[in-house]
N, C-alpha and C positions, 0 to 999 in steps of 0.2 A: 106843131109837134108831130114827127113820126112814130107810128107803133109797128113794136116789130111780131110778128106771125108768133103763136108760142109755139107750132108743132115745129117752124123754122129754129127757133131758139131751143129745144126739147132735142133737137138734133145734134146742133152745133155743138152745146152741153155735154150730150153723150159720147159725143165723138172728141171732143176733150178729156171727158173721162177716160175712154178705153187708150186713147194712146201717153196717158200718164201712166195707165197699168201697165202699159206694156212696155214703156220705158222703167218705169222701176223694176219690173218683174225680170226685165232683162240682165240690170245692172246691180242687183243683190244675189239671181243664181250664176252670174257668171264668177265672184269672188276677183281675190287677188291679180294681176296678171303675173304671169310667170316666164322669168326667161328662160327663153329657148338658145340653146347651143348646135352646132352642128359638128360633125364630125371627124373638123379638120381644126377645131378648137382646142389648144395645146391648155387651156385649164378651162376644163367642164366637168361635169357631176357623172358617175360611173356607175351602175348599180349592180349586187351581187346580191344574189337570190339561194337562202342554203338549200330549199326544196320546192320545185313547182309543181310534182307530184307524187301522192301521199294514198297510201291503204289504209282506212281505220279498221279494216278487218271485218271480222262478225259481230253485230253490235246489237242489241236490243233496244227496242221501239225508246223503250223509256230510259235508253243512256243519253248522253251531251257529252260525249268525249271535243277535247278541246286540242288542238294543235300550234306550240309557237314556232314562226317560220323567222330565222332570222334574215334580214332585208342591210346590206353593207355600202358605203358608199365610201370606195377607192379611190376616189376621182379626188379633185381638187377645185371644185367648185362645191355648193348647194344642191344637195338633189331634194328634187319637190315630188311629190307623192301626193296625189289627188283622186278623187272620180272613183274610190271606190264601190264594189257594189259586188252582189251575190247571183247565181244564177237564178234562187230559192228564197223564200222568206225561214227556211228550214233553215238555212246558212247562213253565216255572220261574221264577220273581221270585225276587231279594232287595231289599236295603233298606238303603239308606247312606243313614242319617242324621247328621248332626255328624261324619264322619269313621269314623264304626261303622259295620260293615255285620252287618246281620244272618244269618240262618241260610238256606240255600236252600228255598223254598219250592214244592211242587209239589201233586197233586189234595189231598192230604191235610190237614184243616186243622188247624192249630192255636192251638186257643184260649188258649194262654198267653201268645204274643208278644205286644207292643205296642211301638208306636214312638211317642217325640212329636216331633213341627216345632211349634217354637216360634216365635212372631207374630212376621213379616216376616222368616220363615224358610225354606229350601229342601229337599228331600229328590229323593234318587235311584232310583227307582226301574227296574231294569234287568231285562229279560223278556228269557228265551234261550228256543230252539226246536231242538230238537236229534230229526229226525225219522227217525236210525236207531232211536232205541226203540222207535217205533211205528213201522214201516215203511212208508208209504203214497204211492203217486203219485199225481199229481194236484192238484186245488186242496182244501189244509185250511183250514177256521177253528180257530182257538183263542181261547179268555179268561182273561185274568187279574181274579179281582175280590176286591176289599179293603171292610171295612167304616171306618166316617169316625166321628165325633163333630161334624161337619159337622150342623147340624140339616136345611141345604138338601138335603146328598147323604150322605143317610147309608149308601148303598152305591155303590161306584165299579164299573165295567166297562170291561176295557182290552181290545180286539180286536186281534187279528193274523191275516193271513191271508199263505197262501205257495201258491207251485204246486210242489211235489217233482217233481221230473225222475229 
C-alpha cells in the first residue's frame, strides 16, 4: 500500500480550497449577465438623466438634505442599471424602481444589484449627503456614478456639490 506525503496532500488541499473561492467569489459578484446593445440597434434601452449636476447650497454639518433624480428610459428595450456606488461613504443613492426600492448604496460597489426600467418607463433615483461622517467645511464635490446598458452612455455621472458651514 502507498502513503501519500501530508505536506504534498496539505497542499493539493489547499489549493482546491483557494480555487473554489475563487470560482465562486467570482461567479456571486459578477450577478446577472446583462445584454448589451449597440448603437445601430433599431430596439435597445435609451436613458434620460433629469440632472447630473446639482447645488445643495449652504448646509450645515448636521443637515442630510436628500435629492430625487429622475432616471427615464425612451428606448424600447430594458434598460439595466447597475455598479452603483459614491465617491464618499458621506454619500449615498438608492433606487425606486416600480414601487421597489433598493438597498442603500455608498463608495462600495456592488456587483450583484441590478435594476430594469422598462421602455417608456421611469425610475427614482435619490442621492443624500450626509456630511457629519466626513466632517469637512467648506465647499465639497461629490459623485454618484452607475453603469447603463445604454450603448450611448454606458456610464452615468451624477455631481453634487454643497458648501458645509
Amino acid at each position: 500500500m502507498r502513503k501519500f506525503d501530508p505536506i504534498v496532500l496539505g497542499i493539493v488541499a489547499f489549493a482546491i480550497i483557494a480555487i473554489t473561492g475563487v470560482l465562486i467569489a467570482f461567479f456571486v459578484t459578477e450577478g446577472k449577465s446583462i445584454k448589451q446593445y449597440s448603437t445601430s440597434d433599431s430596439a435597445r434601452p435609451k436613458i434620460e438623466v433629469s440632472q447630473t449636476k446639482f447645488d445643495l447650497g449652504k448646509i450645515s454639518v448636521d443637515d442630510r438634505p436628500a435629492r430625487d433624480i429622475a432616471i427615464k428610459n425612451p428606448g424600447t428595450a430594458p434598460l439595466v442599471v447597475s455598479n452603483t456606488f459614491t465617491s464618499c461613504d458621506c454619500t449615498s443613492a438608492k433606487w425606486n424602481i416600480n414601487g421597489i426600492e433598493s438597498k442603500l448604496f455608498s463608495m462600495n460597489k456592488d456587483k450583484t444589484w441590478q435594476g430594469e426600467i422598462a421602455p417608456n418607463s421611469e425610475a427614482i433615483l435619490t442621492v443624500i449627503y450626509e456630511p457629519k461622517i466626513m466632517p469637512v467645511k467648506g465647499r465639497v464635490d461629490r459623485t454618484i456614478t452607475f453603469s447603463t446598458n445604454d450603448p450611448q452612455m454606458l456610464l452615468v455621472k451624477i455631481e453634487l456639490n454643497a458648501e458645509v458651514e
